[in-house]
PAVOTOR-757834 format. One record per residue (C-alpha): residue number from 0; residue in three letters; x, y, z. Coordinates in Angstrom, 3 decimals, m for minus. Example, Ala and Ser with C-alpha at 12.3 -4.5 7.8 and 13.67 -1.06 7.14 Angstrom:
BEGIN
 resi resn       xx       yy       zz
    0  Ala   12.300   m4.500    7.800
    1  Ser   13.670   m1.060    7.140
***
This chain:
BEGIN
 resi resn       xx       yy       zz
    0  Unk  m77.474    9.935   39.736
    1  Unk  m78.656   13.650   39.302
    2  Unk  m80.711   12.328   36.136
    3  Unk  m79.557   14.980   33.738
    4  Unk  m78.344   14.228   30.504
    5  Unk  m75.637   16.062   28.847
    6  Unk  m73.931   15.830   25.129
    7  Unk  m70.124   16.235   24.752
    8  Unk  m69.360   17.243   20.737
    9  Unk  m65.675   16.571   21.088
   10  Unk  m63.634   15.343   18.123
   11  Unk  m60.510   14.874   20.577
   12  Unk  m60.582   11.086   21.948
   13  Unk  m58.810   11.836   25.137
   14  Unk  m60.360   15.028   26.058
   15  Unk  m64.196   13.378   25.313
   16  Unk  m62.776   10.698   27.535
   17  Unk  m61.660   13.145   30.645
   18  Unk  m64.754   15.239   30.158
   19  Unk  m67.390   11.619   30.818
   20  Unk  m65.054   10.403   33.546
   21  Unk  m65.611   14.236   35.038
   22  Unk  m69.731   14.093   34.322
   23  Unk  m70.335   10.334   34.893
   24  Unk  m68.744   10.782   38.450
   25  Unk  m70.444   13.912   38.942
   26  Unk  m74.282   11.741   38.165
   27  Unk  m74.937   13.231   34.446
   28  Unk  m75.169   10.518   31.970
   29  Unk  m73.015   11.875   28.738
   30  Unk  m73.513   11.230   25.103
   31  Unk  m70.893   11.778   22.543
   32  Unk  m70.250   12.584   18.992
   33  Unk  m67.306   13.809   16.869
   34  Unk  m68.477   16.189   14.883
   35  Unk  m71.389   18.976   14.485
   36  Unk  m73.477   17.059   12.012
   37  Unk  m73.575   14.302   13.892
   38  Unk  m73.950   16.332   17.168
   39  Unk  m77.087   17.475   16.463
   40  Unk  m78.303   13.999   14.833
   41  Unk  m78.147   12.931   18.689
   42  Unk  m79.230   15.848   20.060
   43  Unk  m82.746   16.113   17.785
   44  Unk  m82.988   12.375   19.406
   45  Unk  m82.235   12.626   22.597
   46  Unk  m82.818   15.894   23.904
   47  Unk  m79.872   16.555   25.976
   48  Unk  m80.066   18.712   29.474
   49  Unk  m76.794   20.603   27.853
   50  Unk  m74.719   20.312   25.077
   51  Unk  m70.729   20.638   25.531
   52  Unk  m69.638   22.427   22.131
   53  Unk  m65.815   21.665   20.919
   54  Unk  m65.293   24.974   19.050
   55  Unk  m62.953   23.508   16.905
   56  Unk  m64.287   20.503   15.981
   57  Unk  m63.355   19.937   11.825
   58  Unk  m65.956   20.773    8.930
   59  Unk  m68.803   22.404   10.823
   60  Unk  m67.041   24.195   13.311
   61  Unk  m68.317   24.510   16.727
   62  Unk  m69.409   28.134   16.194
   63  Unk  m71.836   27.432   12.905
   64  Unk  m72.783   23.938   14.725
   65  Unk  m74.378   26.047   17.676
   66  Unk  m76.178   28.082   15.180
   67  Unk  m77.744   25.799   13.596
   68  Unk  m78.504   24.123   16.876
   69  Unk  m79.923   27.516   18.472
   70  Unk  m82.534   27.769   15.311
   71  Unk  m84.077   24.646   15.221
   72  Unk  m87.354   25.002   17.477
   73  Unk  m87.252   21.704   19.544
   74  Unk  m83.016   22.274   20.495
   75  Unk  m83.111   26.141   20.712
   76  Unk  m83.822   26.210   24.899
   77  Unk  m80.800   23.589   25.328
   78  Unk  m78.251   25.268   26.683
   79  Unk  m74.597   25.057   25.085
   80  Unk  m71.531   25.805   26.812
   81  Unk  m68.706   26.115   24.212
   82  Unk  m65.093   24.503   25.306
   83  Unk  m62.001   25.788   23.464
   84  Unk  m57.861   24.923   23.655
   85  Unk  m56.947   27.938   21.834
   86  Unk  m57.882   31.121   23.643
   87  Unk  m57.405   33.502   21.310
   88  Unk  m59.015   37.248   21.723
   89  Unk  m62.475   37.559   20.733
   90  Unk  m62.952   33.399   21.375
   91  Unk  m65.426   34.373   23.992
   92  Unk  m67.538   36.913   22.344
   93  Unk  m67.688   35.077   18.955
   94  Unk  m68.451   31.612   21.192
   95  Unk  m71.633   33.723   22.671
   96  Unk  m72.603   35.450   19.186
   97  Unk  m72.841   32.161   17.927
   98  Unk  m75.718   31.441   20.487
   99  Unk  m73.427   29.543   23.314
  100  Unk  m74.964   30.165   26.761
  101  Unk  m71.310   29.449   28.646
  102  Unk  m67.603   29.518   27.811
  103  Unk  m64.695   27.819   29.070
  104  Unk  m60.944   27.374   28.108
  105  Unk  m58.920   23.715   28.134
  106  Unk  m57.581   22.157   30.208
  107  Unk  m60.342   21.223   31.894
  108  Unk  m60.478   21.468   35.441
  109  Unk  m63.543   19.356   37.201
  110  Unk  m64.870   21.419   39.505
  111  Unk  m64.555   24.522   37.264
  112  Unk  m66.952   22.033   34.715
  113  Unk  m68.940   21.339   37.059
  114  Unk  m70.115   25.108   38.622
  115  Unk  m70.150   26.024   34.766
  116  Unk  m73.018   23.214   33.694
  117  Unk  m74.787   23.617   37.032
  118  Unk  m74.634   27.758   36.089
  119  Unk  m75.847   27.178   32.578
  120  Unk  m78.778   24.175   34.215
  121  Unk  m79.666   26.590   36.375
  122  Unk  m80.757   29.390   33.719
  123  Unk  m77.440   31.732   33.948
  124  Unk  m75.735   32.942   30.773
  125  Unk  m72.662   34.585   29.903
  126  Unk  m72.972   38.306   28.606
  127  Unk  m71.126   40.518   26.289
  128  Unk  m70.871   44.366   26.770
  129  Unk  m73.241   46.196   23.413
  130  Unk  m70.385   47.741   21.686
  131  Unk  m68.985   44.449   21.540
  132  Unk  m71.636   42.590   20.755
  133  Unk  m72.902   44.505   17.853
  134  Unk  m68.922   44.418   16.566
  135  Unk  m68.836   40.686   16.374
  136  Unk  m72.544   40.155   15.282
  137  Unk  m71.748   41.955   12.367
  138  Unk  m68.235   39.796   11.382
  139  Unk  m69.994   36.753   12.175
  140  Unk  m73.349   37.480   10.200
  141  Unk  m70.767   37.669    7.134
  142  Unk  m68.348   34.624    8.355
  143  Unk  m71.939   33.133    7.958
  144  Unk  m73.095   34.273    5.102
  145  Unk  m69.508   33.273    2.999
  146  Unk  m69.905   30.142    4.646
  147  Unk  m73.446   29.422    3.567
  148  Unk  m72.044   30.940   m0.156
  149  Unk  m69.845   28.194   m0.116
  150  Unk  m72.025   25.980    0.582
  151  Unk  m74.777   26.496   m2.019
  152  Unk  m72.189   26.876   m4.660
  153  Unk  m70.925   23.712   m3.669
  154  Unk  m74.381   22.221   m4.160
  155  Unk  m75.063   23.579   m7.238
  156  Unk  m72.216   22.108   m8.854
  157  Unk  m73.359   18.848   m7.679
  158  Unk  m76.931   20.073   m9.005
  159  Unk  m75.507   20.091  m12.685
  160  Unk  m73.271   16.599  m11.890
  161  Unk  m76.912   14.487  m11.157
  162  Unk  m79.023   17.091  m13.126
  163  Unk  m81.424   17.144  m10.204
  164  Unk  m82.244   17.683   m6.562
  165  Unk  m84.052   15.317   m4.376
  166  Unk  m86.718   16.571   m2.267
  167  Unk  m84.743   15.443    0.882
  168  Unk  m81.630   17.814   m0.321
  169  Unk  m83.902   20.983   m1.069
  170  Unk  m85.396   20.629    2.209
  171  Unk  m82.006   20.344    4.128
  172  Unk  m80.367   23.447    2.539
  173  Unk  m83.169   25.387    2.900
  174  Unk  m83.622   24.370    6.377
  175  Unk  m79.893   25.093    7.111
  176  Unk  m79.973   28.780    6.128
  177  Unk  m83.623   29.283    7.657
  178  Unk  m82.073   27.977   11.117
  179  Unk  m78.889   30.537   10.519
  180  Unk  m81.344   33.221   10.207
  181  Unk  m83.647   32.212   12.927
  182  Unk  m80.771   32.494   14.963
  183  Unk  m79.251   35.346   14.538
  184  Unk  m82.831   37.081   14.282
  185  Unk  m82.905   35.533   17.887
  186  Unk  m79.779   37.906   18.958
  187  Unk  m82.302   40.913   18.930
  188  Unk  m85.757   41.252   20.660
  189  Unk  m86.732   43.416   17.420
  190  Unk  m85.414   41.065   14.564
  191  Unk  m87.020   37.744   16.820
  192  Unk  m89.443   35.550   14.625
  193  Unk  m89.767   38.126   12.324
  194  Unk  m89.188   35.772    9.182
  195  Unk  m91.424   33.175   11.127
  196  Unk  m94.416   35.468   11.703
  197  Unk  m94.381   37.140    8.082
  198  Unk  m94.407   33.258    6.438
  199  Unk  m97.195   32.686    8.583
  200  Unk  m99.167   35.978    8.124
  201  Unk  m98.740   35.239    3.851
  202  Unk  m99.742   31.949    4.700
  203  Unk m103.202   32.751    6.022
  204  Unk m103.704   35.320    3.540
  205  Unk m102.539   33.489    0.672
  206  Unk m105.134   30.866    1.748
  207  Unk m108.094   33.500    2.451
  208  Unk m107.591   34.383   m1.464
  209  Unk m107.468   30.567   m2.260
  210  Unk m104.178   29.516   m3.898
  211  Unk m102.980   26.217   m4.556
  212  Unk m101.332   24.063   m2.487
  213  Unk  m97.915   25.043   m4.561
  214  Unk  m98.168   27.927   m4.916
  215  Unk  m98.352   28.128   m0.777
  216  Unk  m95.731   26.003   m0.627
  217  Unk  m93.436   29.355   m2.460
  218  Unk  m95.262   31.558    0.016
  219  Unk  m93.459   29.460    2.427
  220  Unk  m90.205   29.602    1.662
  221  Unk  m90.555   33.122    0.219
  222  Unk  m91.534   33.825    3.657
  223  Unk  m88.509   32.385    5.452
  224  Unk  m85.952   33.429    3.132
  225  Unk  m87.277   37.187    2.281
  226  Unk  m84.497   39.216    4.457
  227  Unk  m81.834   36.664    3.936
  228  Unk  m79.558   39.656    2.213
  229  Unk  m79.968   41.562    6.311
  230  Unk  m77.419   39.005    7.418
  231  Unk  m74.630   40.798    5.681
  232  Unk  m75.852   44.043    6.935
  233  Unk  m74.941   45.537   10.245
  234  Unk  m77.362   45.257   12.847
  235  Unk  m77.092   48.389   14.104
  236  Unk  m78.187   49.573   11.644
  237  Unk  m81.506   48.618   10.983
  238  Unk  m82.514   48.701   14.338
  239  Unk  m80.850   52.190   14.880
  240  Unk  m83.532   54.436   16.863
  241  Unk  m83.373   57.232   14.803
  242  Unk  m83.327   57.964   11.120
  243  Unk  m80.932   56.460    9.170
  244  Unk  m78.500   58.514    7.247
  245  Unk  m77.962   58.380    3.652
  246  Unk  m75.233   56.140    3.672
  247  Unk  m77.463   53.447    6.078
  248  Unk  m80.406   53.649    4.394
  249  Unk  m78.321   53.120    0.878
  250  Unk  m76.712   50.154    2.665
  251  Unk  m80.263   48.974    3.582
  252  Unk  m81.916   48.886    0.336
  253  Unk  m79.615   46.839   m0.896
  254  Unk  m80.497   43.695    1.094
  255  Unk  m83.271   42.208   m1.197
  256  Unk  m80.288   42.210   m4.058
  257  Unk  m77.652   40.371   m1.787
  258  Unk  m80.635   38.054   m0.606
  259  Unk  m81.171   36.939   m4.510
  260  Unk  m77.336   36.722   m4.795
  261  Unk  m77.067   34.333   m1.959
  262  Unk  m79.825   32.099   m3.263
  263  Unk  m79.195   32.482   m7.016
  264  Unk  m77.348   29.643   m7.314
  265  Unk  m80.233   27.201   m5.708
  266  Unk  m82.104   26.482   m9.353
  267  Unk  m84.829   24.886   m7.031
  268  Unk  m85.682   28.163   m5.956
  269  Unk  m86.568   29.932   m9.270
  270  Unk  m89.973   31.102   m7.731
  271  Unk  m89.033   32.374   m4.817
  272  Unk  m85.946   34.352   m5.435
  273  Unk  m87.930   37.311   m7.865
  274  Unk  m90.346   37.290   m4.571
  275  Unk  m86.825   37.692   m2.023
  276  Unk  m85.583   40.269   m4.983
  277  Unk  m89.045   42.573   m4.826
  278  Unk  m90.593   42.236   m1.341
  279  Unk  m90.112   46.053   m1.002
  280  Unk  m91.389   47.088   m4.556
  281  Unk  m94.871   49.358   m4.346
  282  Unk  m97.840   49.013   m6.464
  283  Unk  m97.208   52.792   m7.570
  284  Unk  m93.810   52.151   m8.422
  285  Unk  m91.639   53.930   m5.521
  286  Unk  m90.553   51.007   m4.056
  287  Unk  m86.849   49.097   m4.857
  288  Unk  m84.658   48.288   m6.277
  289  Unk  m85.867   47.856   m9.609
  290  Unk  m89.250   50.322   m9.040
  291  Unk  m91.632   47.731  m10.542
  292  Unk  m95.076   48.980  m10.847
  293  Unk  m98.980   46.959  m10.199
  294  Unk  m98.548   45.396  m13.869
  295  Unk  m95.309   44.065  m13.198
  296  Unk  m96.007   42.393   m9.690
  297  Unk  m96.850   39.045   m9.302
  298  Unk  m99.495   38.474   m6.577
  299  Unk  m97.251   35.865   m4.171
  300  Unk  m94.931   39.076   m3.771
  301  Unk  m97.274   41.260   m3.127
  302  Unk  m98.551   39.308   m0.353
  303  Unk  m95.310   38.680    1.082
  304  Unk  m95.117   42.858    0.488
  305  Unk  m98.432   42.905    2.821
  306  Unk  m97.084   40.495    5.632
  307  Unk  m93.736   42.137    6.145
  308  Unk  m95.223   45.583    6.641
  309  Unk  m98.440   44.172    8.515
  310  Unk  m95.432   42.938   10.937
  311  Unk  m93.876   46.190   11.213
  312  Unk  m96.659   47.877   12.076
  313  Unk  m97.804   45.439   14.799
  314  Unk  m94.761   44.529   16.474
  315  Unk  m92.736   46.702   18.711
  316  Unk  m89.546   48.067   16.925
  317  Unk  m86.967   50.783   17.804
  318  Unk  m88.264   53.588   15.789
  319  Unk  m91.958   53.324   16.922
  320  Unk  m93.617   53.743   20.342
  321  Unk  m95.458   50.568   21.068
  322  Unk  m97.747   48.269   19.096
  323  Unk m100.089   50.149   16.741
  324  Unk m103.489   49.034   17.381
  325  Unk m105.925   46.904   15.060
  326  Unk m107.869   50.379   14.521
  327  Unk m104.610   52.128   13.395
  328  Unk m103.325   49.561   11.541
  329  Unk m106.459   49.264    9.408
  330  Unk m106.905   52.758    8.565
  331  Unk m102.749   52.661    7.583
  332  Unk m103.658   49.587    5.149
  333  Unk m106.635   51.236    3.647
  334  Unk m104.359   54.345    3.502
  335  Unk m101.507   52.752    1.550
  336  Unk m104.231   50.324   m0.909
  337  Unk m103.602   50.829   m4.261
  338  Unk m100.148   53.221   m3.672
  339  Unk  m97.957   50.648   m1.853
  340  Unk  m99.800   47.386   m1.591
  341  Unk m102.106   45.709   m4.016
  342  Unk m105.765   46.552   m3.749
  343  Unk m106.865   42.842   m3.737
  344  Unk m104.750   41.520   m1.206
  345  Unk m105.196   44.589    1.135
  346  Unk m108.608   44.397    1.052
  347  Unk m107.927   40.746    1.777
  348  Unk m105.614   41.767    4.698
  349  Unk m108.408   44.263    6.088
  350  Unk m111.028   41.694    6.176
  351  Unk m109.435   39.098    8.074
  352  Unk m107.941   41.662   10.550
  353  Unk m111.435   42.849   11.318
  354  Unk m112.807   39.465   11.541
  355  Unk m109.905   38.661   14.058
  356  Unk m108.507   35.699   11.234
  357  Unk m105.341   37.484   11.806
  358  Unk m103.539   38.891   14.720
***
C-alpha cells in the first residue's frame, strides 16, 4: 500500500469500476463520486493525493468542476488529471485552462494511468504553447461567465418564488464566482491574488477609519467581486506590455459595467454592485464610466478605489519595472490625494504605510 489517496469523479459505473480495480491494485486507496458537486463535497473532506476529473460528467461539467476546485484555498495544490472518451480538438488545452494538471483519453490503459498519476504526484504538469493558451483562456473566461449568467438568473427567479435568500445561499453563490475568479486570476503570475490582496488591503483600511462590522462585511465582497466584468475580457490584453491601443483600452473600461451586469440580478448585493460599477471613478471626476465626482462617491468605493491602485503600484505587473518602493509609493498617494483618491482615506492609506500597518 503506497498510502496515497486518490478521488475518481466518474459518472460512468463501469469505467469508475475499471479505474479502482487499476488504483487499488496499484496501492492507492480510491474514493468516488458521480458528479462535480458532490466531487468536491469529498474532496473538501478528505483531501485526496489527486483527483481523477470525468470531463463530461452531467450538470457541472468536469471543466467548471476543476475550476471551482482550483480556487478554493485548501483543494487548489491537489492535483487533477482530467479523463475524457471524446477527444475532440482543443479537449486538451481547454482540460488545462480549466486548471487540470494532466490529460488523458479513454480507454484507459493501466500502466498509461499509472505513469500519468505518478507524473502529476510527482509535481509534473502538462503545458500549452502561449498563443494557445491565451486563445482558449479567453473562450473559456466567457463559457464561464454565460455559465455563471445562467446561474444567477436562475437564482434570482427562485429569489422572487421564496421572496428571500438564506444566508447559507448568498454565501454559496458568492463563493462560487469568487473561486471562478480566483482561478482564472491563478492562470497569470500578474492577475494572481489580486482580488484577494485588494479585499484585504480595504479591509485594514476600512478598519483604521473605524466602520462597522457591516459595512466591512460590503468591503468584503466588494473586494472579491470588483474586476468580475475582466473575465469576459481578453487577457492579453490587460496584461499587454505596452500601451494599449484605442480599441483595448475602450474594451477595458468597460469591465466595471459588465461586472454590475453579471451581478445585477443578485438583489442581495445592492451595496456592493454601485462599489463593482465605480471602483475606477476619481475624486476630480476623470475617472469611468459614469465620471462621478468627490460629492457623488461613497466612502466604501473610494477605499476599494485606494486598494486596487495601492496593489498596482506595489506588485510587479507587465508595464512597470519592478515593485515601486514604500518611499515611491507614498509620494504617488500624496501626489494623486484629492485628484484621484479621496483625501481622507489617502491620508488614511499614508499613515498606515508609514507605520508598516500595511504592506
Amino acid at each position: 500500500m503506497n498510502g496515497k489517496t486518490i478521488l475518481c469523479i466518474e459518472d460512468n459505473p463501469t469505467s469508475r469500476l475499471l479505474i479502482r480495480k487499476i488504483l487499488e491494485q496499484n496501492g492507492y486507496k480510491v474514493y468516488e463520486a458521480d458528479n462535480g458537486i458532490e466531487g468536491i463535497s469529498i474532496a473538501k473532506k478528505i483531501l485526496p493525493d489527486l483527483i481523477l476529473m470525468d470531463i463530461n460528467i452531467p450538470g457541472m461539467d468536469g471543466y467548471e468542476s476543476t475550476t471551482l476546485i482550483k480556487g478554493l484555498p485548501e483543494l487548489k495544490n491537489i492535483p487533477v488529471v482530467a479523463l475524457t472518451a471524446q477527444a475532440d480538438e482543443g479537449d486538451r488545452e481547454r482540460s488545462l485552462i480549466s486548471g487540470c494538471d494532466g490529460y488523458m483519453t479513454k480507454p484507459i490503459i493501466a500502466k498509461n494511468l499509472i505513469k500519468k498519476i505518478e507524473s502529476c504526484l510527482n509535481g509534473a504538469k502538462d503545458n500549452i504553447q502561449f498563443p494557445a493558451e491565451r486563445l482558449y483562456l479567453k473562450e473559456y473566461s466567457h463559457r464561464l461567465v454565460s455559465r455563471l449568467e445562467e446561474k444567477i438568473n436562475e437564482l434570482a427567479v427562485k429569489n422572487k418564488q421564496l421572496e428571500r435568500y438564506s444566508q447559507d445561499m448568498e454565501d454559496v453563490y458568492v463563493g462560487i464566482i469568487c473561486s471562478l475568479m480566483n482561478a482564472l486570476e491563478q492562470k497569470d503570475r500578474y492577475t494572481s491574488g489580486h482580488s484577494a490582496r485588494v479585499t484585504q488591503f480595504a479591509l485594514s483600511i476600512g478598519r483604521r477609519m473605524g466602520l462597522a462590522s457591516e459595512e466591512l462585511n460590503t468591503l468584503t465582497r466588494a473586494g472579491e467581486l470588483h474586476d468580475v466584468g475582466k473575465l469576459i475580457i481578453d487577457l492579453s490584453s490587460i496584461n499587454k506590455s505596452d500601451r494599449l491601443n484605442e480599441q483595448e483600452w475602450k474594451r477595458m473600461k468597460e469591465h466595471p459595467i459588465i461586472g454590475a451586469h453579471i451581478l445585477s440580478p443578485l438583489s442581495f448585493l445592492s451595496k456592493e454592485i454601485p462599489i463593482v460599477l465605480h471602483h475606477h471613478e476619481r475624486w476630480d471626476g476623470r475617472g469611468y464610466p459614469d465620471h462621478l465626482e468627490g460629492k457623488d462617491l461613497d466612502l466604501l468605493t473610494c477605499i476599494i478605489t485606494a486598494a486596487d491602485s495601492y496593489d498596482a503600484m506595489t506588485s510587479e505587473r507587465f508595464y512597470k519595472q519592478g515593485i515601486t518602493g514604500r518611499k515611491e509609493v507614498i509620494q504617488e498617494i500624496q501626489r494623486c490625494t484629492g485628484s484621484q483618491f479621496c483625501t481622507e482615506v489617502a491620508d488614511t492609506l499614508v499613515t498606515m504605510i508609514e507605520q508598516s500597518e500595511i504592506s
